[in-house]
Residue frames relative to the residue before (quaternion, step in Angstrom):
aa qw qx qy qz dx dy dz
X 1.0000 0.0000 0.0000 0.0000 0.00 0.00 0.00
X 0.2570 -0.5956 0.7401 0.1776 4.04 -1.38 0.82
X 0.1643 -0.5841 0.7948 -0.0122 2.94 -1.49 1.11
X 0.3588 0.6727 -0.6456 0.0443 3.69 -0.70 0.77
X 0.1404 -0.6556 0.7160 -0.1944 3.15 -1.90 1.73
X 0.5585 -0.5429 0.5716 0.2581 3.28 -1.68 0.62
X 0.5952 -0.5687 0.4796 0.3038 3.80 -1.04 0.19
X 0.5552 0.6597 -0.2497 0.4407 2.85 1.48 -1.59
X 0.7500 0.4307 -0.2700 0.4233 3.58 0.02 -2.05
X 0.5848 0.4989 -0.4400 0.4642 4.07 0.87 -0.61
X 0.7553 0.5565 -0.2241 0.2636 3.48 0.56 -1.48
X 0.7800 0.2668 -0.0501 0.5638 2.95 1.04 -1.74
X 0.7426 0.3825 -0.3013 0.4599 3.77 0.22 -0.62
X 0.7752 -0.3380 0.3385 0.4126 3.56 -1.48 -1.14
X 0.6582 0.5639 -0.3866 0.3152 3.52 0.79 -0.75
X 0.3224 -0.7256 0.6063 -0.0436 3.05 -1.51 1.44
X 0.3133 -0.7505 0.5818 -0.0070 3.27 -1.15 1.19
X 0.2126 0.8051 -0.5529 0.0308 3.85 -0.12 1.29
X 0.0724 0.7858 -0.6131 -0.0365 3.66 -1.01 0.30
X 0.1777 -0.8571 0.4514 0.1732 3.64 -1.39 -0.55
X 0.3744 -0.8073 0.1478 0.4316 3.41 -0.08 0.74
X 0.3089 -0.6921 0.4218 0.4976 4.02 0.56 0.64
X 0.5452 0.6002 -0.4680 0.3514 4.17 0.24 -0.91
X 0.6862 0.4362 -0.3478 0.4668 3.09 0.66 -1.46
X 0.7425 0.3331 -0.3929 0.4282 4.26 0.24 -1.13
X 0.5705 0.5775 -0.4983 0.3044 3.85 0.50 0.12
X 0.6933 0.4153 -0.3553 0.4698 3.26 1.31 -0.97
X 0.7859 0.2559 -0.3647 0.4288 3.46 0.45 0.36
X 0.6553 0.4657 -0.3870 0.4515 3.98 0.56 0.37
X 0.5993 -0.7056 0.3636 0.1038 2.80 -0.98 1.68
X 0.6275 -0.5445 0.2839 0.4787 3.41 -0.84 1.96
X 0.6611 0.4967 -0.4548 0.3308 3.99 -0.12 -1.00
X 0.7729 0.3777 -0.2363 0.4519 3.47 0.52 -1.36
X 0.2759 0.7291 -0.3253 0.5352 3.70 1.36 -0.04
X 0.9299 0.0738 0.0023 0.3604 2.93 -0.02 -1.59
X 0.5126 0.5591 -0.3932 0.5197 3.47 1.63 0.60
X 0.4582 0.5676 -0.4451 0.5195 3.40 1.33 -0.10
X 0.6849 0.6074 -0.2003 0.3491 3.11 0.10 -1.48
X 0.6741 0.2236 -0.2051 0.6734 3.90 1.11 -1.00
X 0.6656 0.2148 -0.5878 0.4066 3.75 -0.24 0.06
X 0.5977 0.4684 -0.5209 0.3898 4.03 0.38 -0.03
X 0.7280 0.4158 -0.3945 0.3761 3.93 0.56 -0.46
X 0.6679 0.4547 -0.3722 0.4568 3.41 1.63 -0.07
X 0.5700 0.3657 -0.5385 0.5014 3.40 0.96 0.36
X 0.4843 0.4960 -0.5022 0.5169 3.94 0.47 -0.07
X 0.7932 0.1886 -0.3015 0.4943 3.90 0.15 -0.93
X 0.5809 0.5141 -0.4558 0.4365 3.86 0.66 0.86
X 0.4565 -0.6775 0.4557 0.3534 3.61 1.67 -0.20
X 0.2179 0.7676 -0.4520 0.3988 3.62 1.24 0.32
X 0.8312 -0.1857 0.1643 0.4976 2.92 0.13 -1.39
X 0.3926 -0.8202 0.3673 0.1955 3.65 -0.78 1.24
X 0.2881 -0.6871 0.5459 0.3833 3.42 -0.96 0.04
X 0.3352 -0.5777 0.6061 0.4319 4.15 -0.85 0.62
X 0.4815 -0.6488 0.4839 0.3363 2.70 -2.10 0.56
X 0.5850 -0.5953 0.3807 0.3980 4.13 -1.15 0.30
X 0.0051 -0.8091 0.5216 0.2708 3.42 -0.88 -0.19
X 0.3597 -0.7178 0.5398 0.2531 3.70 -0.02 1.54
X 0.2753 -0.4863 0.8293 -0.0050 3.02 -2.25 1.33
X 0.0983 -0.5952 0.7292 0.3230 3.59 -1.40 0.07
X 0.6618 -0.5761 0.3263 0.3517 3.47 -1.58 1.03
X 0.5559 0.3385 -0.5701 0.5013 4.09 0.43 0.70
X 0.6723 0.3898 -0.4723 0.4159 3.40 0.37 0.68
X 0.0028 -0.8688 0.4949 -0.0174 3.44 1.20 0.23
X 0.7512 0.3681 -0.2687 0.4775 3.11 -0.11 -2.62
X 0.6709 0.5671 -0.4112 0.2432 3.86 0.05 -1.53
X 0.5843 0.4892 -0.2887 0.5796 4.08 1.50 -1.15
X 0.5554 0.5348 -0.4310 0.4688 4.01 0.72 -0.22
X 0.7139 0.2979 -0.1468 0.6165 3.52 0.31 -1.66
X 0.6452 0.1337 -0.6330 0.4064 4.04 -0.26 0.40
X 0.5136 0.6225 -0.4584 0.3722 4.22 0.44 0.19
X 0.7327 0.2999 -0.1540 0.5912 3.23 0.82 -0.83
X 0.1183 0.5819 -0.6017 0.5342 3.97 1.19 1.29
X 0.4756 -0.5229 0.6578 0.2600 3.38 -2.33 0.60
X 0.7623 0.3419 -0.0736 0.5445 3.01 0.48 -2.19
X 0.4713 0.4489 -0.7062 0.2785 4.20 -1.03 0.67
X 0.5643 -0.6766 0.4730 0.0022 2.57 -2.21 0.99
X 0.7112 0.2073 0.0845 0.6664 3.14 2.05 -0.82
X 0.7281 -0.5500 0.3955 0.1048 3.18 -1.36 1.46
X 0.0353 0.7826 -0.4613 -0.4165 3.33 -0.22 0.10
X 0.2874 -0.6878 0.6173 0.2516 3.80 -1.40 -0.37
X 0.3680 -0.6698 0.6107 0.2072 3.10 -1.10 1.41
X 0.1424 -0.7751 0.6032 0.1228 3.73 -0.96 0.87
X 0.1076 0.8674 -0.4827 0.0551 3.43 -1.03 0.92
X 0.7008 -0.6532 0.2376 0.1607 2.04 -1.20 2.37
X 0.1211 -0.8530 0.5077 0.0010 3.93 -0.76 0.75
X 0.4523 -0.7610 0.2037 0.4181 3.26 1.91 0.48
X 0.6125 0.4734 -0.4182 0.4752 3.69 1.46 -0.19
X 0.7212 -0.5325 0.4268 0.1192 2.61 -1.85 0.79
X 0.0999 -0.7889 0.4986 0.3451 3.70 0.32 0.29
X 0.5758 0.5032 -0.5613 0.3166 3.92 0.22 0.19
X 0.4969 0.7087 -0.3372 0.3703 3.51 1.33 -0.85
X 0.6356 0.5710 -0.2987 0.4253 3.69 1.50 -0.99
């Protein structure tokens, strides 16, 4: 999900900014509840509910360049650092 807001409207007016860090609720919810998140989120993904953006692969000598398009306002897609594993993918 994009969350975009003015500083202002947070600062000066009513709008409110919540979130959480998920890493932080895995390390402490219990493998079941873990793993019932996990399936009611892939059934709202497989219900079109909610979407997944799409990635946009860097290989790792492009590192810095996959930093600075992350740290963009306006992109549409994530990047992904892609690393190289020496196999051919036709060979698969």
């Amino acid at each position: 999900m994009s969350l975009r807001s003015q500083a202002r409207s947070v600062i000066y007016e009513t709008e409110v900014v919540r979130g959480f860090w998920l890493n932080r609720w895995f390390g402490t919810a219990s493998p079941a509840d873990a793993l019932r998140a996990l399936s009611e989120v892939r059934g709202l993904v497989t219900d079109e509910v909610l979407s997944i953006p799409q990635g946009r692969p860097f290989p790792l000598e492009r590192f810095t360049e996959a930093i600075s398009f992350a740290d963009t306002p306006a992109h549409d897609a994530k990047p992904l650092l892609v690393f190289e594993d020496g196999r051919d993918n036709d060979d698969e």
